[in-house]
C-alpha positions as CSV (number, residue, x, y, z in Angstrom):
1,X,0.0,0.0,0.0
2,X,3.0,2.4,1.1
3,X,4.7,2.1,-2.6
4,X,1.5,2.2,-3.9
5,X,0.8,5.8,-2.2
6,X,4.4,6.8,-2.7
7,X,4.2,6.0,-6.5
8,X,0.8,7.8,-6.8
9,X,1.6,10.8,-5.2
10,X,5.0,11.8,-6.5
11,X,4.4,13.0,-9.7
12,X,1.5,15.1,-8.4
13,X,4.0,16.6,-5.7
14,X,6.1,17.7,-8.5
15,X,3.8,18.9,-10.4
16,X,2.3,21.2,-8.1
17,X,6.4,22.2,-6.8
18,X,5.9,20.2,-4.1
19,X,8.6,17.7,-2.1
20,X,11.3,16.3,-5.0
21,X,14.1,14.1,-4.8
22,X,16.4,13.7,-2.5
23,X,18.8,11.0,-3.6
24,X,19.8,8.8,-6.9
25,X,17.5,5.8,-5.6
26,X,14.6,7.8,-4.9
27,X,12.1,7.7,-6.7
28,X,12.7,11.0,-8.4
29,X,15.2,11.7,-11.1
30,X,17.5,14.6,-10.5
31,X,15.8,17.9,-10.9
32,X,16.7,21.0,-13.2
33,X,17.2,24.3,-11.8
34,X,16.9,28.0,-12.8
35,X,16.0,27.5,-16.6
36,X,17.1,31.3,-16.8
37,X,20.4,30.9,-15.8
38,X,22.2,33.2,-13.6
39,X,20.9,37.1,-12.3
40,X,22.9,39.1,-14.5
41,X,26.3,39.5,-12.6
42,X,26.1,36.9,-10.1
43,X,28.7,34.3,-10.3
44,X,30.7,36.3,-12.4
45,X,34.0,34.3,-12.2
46,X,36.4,37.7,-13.0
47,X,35.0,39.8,-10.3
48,X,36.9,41.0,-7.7
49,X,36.4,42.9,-4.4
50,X,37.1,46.1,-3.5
51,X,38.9,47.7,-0.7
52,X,35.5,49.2,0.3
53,X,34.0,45.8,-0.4
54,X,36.6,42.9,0.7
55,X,34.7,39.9,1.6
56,X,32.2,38.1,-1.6
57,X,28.9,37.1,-1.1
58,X,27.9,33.8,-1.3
59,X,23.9,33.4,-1.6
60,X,22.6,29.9,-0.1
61,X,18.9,28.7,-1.3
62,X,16.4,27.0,0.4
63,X,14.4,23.7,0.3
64,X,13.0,22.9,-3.0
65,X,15.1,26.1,-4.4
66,X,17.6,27.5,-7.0
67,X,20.4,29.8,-6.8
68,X,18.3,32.3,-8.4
69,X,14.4,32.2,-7.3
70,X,13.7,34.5,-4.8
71,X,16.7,36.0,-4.6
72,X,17.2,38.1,-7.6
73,X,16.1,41.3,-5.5
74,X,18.7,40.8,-2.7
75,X,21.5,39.4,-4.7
76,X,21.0,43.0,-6.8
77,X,21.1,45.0,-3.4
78,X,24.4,43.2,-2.6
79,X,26.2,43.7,-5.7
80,X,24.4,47.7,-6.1
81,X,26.2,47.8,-2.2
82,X,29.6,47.0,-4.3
83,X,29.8,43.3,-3.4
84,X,31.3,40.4,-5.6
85,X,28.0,37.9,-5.7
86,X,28.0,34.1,-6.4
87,X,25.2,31.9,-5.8
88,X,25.1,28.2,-6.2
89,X,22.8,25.4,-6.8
90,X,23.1,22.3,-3.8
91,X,21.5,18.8,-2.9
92,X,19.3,18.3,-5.7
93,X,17.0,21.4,-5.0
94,X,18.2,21.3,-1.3
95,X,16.4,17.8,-0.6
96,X,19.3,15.6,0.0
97,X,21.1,14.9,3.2
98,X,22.3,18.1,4.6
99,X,25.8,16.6,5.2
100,X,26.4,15.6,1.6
101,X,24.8,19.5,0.9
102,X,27.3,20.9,3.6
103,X,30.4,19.7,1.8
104,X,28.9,21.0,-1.9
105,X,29.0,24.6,-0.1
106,X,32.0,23.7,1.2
107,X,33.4,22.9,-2.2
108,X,31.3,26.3,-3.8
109,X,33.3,28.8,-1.1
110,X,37.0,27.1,-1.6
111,X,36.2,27.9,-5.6
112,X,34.8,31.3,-4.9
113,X,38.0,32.2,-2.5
114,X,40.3,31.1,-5.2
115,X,38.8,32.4,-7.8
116,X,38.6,36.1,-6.1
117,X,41.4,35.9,-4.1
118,X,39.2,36.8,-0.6
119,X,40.5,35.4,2.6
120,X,36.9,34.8,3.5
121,X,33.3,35.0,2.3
122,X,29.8,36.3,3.9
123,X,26.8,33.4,4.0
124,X,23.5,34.8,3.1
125,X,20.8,31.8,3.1
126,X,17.4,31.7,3.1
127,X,15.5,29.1,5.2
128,X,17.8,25.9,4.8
129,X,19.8,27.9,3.4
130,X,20.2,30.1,6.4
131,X,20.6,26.8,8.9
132,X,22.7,24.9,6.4
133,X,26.0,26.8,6.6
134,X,26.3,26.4,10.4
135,X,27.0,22.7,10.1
136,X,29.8,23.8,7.3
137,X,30.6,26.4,10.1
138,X,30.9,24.0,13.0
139,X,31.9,20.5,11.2
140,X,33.9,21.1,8.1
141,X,36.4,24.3,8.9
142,X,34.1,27.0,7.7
143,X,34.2,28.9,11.1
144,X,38.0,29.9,9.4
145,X,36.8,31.1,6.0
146,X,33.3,32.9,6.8
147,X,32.6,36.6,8.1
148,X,28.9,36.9,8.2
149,X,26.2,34.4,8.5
150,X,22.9,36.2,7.5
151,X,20.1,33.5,8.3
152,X,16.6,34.7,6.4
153,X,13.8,32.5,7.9
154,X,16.3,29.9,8.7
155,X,15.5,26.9,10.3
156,X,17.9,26.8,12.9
157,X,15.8,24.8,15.7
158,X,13.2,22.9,12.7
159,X,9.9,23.3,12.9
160,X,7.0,21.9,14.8
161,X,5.0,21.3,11.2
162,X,7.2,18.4,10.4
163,X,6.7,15.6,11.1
164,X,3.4,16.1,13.7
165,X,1.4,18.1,11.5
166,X,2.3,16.8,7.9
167,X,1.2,14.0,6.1
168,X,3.4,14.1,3.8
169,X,6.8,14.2,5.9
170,X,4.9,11.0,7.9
171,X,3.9,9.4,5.0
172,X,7.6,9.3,2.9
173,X,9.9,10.2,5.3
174,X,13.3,10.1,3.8
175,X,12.4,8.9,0.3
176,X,11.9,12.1,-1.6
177,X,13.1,14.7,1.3
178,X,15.9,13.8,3.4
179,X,16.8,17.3,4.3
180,X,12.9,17.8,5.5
181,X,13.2,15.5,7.8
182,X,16.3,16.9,9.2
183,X,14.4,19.9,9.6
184,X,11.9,18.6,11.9
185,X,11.9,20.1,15.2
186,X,14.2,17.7,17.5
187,X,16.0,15.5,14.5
188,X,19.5,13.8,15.3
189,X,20.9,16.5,12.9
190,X,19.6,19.5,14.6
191,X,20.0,18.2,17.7
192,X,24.5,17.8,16.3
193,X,24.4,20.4,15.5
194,X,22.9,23.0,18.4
195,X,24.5,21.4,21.2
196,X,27.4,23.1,22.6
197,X,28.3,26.2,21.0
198,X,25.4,27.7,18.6
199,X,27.3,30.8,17.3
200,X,30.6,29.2,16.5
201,X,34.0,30.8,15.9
202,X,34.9,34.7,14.9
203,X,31.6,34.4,12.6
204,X,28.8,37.4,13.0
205,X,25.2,35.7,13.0
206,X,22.7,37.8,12.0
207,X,18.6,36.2,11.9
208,X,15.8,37.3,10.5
209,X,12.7,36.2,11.0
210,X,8.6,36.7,10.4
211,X,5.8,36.5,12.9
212,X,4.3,35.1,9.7
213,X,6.2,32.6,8.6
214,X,3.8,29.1,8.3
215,X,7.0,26.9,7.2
216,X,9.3,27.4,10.1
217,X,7.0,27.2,13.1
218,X,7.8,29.1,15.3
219,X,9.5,31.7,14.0
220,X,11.7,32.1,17.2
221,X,13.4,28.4,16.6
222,X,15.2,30.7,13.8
223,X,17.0,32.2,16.6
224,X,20.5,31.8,17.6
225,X,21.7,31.4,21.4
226,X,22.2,35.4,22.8
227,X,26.0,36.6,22.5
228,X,28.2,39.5,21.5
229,X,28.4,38.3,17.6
230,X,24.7,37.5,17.3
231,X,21.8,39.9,16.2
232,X,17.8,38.1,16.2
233,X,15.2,40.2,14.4
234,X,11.9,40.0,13.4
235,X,10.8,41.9,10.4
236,X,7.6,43.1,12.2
237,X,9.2,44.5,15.2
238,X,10.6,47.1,12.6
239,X,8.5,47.4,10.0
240,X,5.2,46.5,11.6
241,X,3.0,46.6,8.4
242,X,4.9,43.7,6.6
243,X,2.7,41.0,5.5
244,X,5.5,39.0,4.7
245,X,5.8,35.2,5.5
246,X,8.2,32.6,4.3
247,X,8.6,32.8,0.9
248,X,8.0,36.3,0.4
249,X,10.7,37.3,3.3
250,X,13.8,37.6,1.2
251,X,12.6,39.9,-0.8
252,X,11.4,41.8,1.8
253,X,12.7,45.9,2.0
254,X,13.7,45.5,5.9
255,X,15.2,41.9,5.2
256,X,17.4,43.2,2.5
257,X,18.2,46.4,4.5
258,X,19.4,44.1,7.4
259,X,20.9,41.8,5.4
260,X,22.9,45.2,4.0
261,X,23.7,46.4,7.4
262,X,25.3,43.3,8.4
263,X,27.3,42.9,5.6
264,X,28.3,46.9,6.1
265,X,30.3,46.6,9.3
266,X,32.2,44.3,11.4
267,X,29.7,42.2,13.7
268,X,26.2,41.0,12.6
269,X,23.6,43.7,12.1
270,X,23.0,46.5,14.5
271,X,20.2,45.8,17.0
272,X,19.5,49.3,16.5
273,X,19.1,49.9,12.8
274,X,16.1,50.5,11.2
275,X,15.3,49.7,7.9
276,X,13.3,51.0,5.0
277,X,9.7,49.5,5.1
C-alpha cells in the first residue's frame, strides 16, 4: 500500500512544486534548476572585491530552491552595495542529506575564494539555506573562511510542522526529502548540530525572522543562542505593516536592508538599525 501511495503521489508533488528528490535511488530523477540561468552578474568568475567591499557574497537557497528564485532582489542589493555575488545550486533542490549538501557549499566557497582571491566569504541563506551553513561552520572548517552568516527564515531549531502536523513528511519520510526530515523540530541532525556552541568561531550571526512565517514554526526556533556576535530580528518589530511570510521574506525591503547592514560593518547587524519598510 506504502509504494503504492508513494508512487501515486510523486508526480502530483512535483507537479504542483511540491517535495522532489532527495537521492539517486529515490524515486525522483534529479531535478533542473533556474531555466534562466544566472541574475545578471552573479557568479561572475572575473570579479573582484574592493577595498570598500573585501569579503564576496555567497547566496545559499532553500528547500526545493535555485540559486536564483527569490533572490534576484537581494542578490541585486548586494552587488548595487559593491559586493562580488555568487550563488550556487546544492542537494538536488536542497532535498538531500544536509551533510552531503554541507560539503557541496563547502566545495562552492574554496572555488569562490580562489577564484577572487578573498580570505573569507559572507553566507547569506534563506531558510535551509540560512541553517545549512552552520554545520559547514561547525563541522567542516568553515568557522576559518566565513565573516557573516545572514540567516533569512532559517530553520535553525526545525519546525513543529514536520513531522506532527504533515502527512506528507509522515507518509515518505526520507524517500523524496531527506533534508525535510532533518528539519523537523528535534531530528538527530539539529540536535548535532545545536549542542554546545550555537554561534561558533569569529563568525557574526545575524537572523531574520517573520511573525508570519507558516514553514518554520515558530519563527523564534530561527534564533540563535544570545551573544556578542549574534543579532535576532523579526521583520515586524521594525516594520510593523509587513505581511511577509516565508517565501515572500527575502525579498522583503527591511530583510534586505538588514541583510545590508550586516554585511556593512564588522559584527552581525546593529540591534538598533532600522530599515526602509
Amino acid at each position: 500500500m506504502r509504494t503504492f501511495l508513494v508512487a501515486l503521489l510523486a508526480p502530483l508533488l512535483l507537479a504542483a512544486g511540491g517535495i522532489p528528490a532527495a537521492q539517486a535511488d529515490t524515486i525522483l530523477p534529479p531535478l533542473p534548476t533556474a531555466p534562466e540561468g544566472d541574475v545578471p552578474g552573479v557568479n561572475d568568475w572575473a570579479c573582484r572585491p574592493t577595498a570598500a567591499r573585501p569579503v564576496p557574497v555567497v547566496l545559499v537557497h532553500g528547500t526545493f530552491g535555485d540559486r536564483r528564485h527569490l533572490l534576484e532582489k537581494l542578490s541585486k542589493a548586494i552587488m548595487a552595495a559593491g559586493s562580488c555575488v555568487f550563488s550556487l545550486d546544492y542537494g538536488n533542490r536542497a532535498t538531500d542529506d544536509m551533510v552531503r549538501s554541507a560539503g557541496q557549499l563547502k566545495v562552492f566557497v574554496d572555488k569562490v575564494r580562489a577564484a577572487t582571491g578573498a580570505a573569507k566569504v559572507s553566507l547569506v541563506g534563506h531558510s535551509q539555506g540560512g541553517m545549512l551553513p552552520r554545520y559547514y561552520i561547525k563541522n567542516l572548517g568553515g568557522a576559518a573562511y566565513v565573516d557573516d552568516l545572514v540567516g533569512i527564515a532559517p530553520s535553525n531549531h526545525g519546525t513543529r510542522l514536520i513531522p506532527a502536523a504533515n502527512p506528507i513528511a509522515a507518509l515518505l519520510p526520507g524517500l523524496v526529502c531527506a533534508s525535510c526530515n532533518q528539519q523537523a523540530w528535534g531530528s538527530a541532525f539539529l540536535r548535532e548540530l545545536n549542542a554546545g556552541d550555537e554561534t561558533p568561531g569569529d563568525v557574526s550571526y545575524t537572523q531574520i525572522t517573520s511573525r508570519y512565517d507558516e514553514v518554520v514554526v515558530p519563527h523564534t526556533s530561527g534564533y540563535l543562542a544570545a551573544g556578542p556576535r549574534t543579532t535576532n530580528v523579526t521583520i515586524q518589530d521594525k516594520c510593523r505593516r509587513s505581511i511577509s511570510e516565508h517565501v515572500l521574506i527575502p525579498m522583503d525591503n527591511a530583510t534586505i536592508g538588514l541583510t545590508l547592514d550586516a554585511l556593512a560593518h564588522a559584527g552581525p547587524a546593529d540591534p538598533a538599525y532600522q530599515p526602509r519598510c
